[in-house]
C-alpha positions in Angstrom: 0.0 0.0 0.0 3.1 2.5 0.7 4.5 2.2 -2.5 0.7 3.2 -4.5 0.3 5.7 -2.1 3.7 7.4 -2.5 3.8 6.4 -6.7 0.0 6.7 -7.1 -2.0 3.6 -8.5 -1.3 4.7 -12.2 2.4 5.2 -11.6 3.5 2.4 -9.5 5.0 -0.6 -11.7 5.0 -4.3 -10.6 8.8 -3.7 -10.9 8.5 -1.1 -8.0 6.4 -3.3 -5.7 8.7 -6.0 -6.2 11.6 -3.5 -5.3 10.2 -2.1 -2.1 9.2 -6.1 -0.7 12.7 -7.3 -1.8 11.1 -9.5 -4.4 11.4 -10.2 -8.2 8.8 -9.3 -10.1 8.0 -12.4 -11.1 6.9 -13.4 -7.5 4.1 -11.1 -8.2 3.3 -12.7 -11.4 3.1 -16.2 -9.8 0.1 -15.2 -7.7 -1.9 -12.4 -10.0 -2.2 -12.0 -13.6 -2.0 -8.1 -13.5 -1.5 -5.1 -11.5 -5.3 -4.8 -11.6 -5.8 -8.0 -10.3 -3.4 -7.4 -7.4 -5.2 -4.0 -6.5 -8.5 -5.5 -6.2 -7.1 -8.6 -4.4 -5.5 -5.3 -2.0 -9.1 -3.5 -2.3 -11.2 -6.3 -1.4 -9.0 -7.4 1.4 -9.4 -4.4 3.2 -12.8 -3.8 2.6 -14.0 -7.3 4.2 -11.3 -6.7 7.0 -13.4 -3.3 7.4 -17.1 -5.0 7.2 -15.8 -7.8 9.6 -15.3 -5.0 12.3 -18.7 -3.0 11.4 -20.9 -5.8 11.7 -18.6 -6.5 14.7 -19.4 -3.5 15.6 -23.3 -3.7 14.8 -24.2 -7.4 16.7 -26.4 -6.8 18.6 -27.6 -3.6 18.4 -31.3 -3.3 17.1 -31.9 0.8 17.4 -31.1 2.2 13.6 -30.4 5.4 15.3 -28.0 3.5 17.4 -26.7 1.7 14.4 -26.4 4.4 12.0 -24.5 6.2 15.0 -22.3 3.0 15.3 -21.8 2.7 10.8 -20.8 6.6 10.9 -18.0 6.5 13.5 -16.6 3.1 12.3 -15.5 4.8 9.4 -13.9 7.1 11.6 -11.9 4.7 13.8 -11.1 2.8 11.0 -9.3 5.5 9.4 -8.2 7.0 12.4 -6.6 3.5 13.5 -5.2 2.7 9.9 -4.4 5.6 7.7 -3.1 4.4 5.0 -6.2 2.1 4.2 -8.1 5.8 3.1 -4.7 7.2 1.2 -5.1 4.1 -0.7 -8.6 3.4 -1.5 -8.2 7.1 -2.2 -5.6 7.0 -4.7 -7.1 3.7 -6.1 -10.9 5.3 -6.6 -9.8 8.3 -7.9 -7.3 6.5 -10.5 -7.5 6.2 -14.2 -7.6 1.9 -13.1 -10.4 2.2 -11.4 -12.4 4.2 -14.2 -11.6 2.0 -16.8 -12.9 -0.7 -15.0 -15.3 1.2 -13.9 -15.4 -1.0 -10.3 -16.4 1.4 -8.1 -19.8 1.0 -9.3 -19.7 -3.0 -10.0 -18.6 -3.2 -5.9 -20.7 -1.1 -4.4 -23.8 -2.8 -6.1 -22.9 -6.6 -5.3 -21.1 -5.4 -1.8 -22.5 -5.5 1.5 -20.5 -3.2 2.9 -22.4 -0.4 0.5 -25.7 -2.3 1.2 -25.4 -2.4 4.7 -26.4 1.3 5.3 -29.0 1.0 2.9 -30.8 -2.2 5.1 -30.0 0.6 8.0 -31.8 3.8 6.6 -34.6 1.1 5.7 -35.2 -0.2 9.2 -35.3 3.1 10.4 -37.8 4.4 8.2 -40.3 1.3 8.7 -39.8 2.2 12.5 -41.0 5.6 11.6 -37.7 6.9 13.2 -35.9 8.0 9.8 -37.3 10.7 7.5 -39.1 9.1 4.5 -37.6 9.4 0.8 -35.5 7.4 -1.2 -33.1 5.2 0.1 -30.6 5.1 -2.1 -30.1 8.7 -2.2 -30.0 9.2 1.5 -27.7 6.6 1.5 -25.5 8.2 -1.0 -25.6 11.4 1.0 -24.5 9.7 4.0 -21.8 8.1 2.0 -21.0 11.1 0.4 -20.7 13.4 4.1 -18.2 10.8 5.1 -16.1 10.9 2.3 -16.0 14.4 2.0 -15.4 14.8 5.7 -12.6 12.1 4.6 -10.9 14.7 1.6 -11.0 17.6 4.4 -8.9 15.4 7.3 -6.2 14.3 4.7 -6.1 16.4 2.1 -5.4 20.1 3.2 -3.9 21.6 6.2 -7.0 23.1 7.6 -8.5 19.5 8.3 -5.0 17.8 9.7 -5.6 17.4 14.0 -8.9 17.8 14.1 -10.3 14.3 13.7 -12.3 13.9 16.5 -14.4 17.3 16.1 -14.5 16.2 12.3 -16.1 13.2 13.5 -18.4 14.6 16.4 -19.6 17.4 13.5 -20.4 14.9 10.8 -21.8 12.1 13.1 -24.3 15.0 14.3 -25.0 16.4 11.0 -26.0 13.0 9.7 -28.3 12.0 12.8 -29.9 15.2 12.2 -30.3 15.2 8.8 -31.7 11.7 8.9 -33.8 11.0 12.6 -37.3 12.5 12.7 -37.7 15.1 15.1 
């Protein structure tokens, strides 16, 4: 992850990888067909490490106000705990890779890590608890706060100590966006 991060997803060679692991490039070759495959091996790896600790997170807990509390700061300690894992999904999502095969979109429709939040906003609007509308565009939004939130933390100077107020500020702005009142 170090060596996309620094290089970016576009710049960083198979050759480069292999350098910074003290490897030949051909041990790469002998367990993925492509740079592409490896970075979605890398992708998916860390997003069912991430799931595994939301629904970790989650057991157990049947308030969706609770639980959408609980999906919101996840993403928050995840980060906060790991780093890198956001530089790199970062640099991945935003490369020209990830566009041309298009799989942003093809993961977050089969993934239940996207779909999780949606079964969330859901329960809480059958229990009369969530403002009505459509799902998948709340979801989005909620998505979308996060991320953003995300950009500000890492990729300015104004955002850079302030993580737990970040958090605190979008965690409240999404409850109250979302709970009836």
């Amino acid at each position: 992850m170090r060596v996309f991060i620094e290089k970016g997803i576009d710049n960083t060679s198979m050759e480069d990888l292999a350098r910074a692991m003290g490897k030949t490039k051909s041990y790469f070759y002998f367990y993925f067909r492509s740079k592409e495959d490896l970075i979605i091996s890398i992708f998916q790896y860390l997003k069912d490490r991430a799931l595994e600790d939301l629904e970790e997170s989650l057991r157990g807990v049947e308030d969706p106000i609770r639980r959408l509390e609980i999906w919101v700061r996840e993403h928050f300690r995840q980060v906060r705990e790991n780093p890198d894992f956001l530089r790199f999904v970062y640099s991945f999502v935003f490369s020209s890779m990830a566009r041309r095969m298009d799989l942003v979109k093809n993961l977050q429709r089969k993934d239940r890590y996207f779909n999780l939040i949606t079964h969330i906003i859901r329960d809480g609007q059958s229990r009369g608890v969530f403002i009505t509308g459509d799902v998948g565009a709340i979801s989005h939004a909620i998505r979308g706060t996060i991320y953003g939130a995300m950009r500000y933390l890492f990729e300015g100077d104004e955002g850079h100590g302030k993580f737990r107020e970040v958090e605190d500020t979008v965690t409240s702005l999404i409850l109250n966006g979302v709970v009836k009142r």
